[in-house]
N, C-alpha and C positions, 0 to 999 in steps of 0.2 A: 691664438689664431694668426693665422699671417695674412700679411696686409692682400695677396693675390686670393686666397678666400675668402677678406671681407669684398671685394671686390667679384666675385663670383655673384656673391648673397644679395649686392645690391643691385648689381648689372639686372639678374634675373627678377627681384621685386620689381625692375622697374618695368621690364616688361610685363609683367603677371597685374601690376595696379593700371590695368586700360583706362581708369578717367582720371587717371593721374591725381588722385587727392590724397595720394601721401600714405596709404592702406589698402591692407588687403583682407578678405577675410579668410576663416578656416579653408575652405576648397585652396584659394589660393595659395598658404600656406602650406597644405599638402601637397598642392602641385610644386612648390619651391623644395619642399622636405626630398620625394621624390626625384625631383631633375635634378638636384645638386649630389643624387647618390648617397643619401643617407640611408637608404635602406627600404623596407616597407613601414608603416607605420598605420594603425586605424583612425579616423576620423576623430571616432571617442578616447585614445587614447593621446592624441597629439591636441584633444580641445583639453585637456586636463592639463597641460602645461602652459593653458594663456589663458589670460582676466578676460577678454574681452574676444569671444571668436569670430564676433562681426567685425569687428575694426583691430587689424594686426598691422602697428606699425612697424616701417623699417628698422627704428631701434629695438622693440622686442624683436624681430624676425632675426638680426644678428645676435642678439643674446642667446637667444633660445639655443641656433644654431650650429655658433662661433667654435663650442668643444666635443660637437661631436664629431665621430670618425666618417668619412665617405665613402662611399664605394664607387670607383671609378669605374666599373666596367656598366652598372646601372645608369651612371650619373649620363654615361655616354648614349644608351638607348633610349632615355627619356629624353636628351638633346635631340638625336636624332629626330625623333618622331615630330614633335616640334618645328624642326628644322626642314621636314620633307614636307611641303605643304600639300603635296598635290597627292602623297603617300603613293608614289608609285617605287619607292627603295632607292632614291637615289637627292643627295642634295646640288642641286643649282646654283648658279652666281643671282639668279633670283630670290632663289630660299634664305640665302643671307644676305642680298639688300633687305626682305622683307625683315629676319630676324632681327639683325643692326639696327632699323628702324624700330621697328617697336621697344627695342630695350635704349632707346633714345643715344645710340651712336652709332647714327647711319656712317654709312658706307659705300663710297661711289662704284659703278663697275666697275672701273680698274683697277680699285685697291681690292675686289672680289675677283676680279681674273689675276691679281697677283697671287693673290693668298690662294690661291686655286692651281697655283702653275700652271701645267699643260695640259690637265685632267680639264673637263667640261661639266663631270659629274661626279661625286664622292658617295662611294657606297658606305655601310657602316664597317667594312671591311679594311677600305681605302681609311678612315679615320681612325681604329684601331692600328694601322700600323703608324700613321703618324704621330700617333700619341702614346708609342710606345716607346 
């Protein structure tokens, strides 16, 4: 695994664990399995690889993980969706203060109107090409 996926895997638990106590359970799990572009996966089929599907810590959620392959182009419309809070097709310098913050590395305007350039708004369009 490399150190910018484990870093993906914990950035995103930390936003998925809203009372911050260190766990997530299955839903959340799947929603991590999901946004990071692992594929689709069933409920029953993703609780069959963890002891405990109420209480999934961040150490199991990176093992689990850590080896399997991604799919970036998934990985990316589940961000999106996430990320356009008002779901009208486009993300804001809003949309990621509000992400940043919940995944506990906010982010002032400016450093969102940097990371933004000259654009105002990113469509899932606009982010495919960046990320190509």
């Amino acid at each position: 695994m490399t150190n910018g996926h484990e870093i993906d895997i914990r950035e995103s638990f930390a936003a998925l664990d809203h009372e911050k106590k260190g766990y997530i359970d299955l839903e959340g799990l799947h929603t991590l399995y999901l946004g990071l572009g692992y594929g689709r996966i069933s409920l029953e089929s993703l609780s069959s690889k963890v002891h405990n599907s109420s209480r999934i810590s961040m150490s199991d959620a990176i093992a689990l993980l850590s080896e399997l392959p991604r799919n970036r182009k998934q990985e990316l419309e589940v961000w999106f969706r996430l990320a356009d809070n008002d779901g009208d097709g486009a993300v804001t310098t809003d949309d990621l203060i509000r992400l940043a913050a919940a995944a506990d590395d906010p982010l002032s305007r400016q450093e969102c109107e940097a990371l933004m350039g000259c654009k105002k708004r990113w469509t899932k369009e606009d982010l495919q090409v960046l990320l190509s």
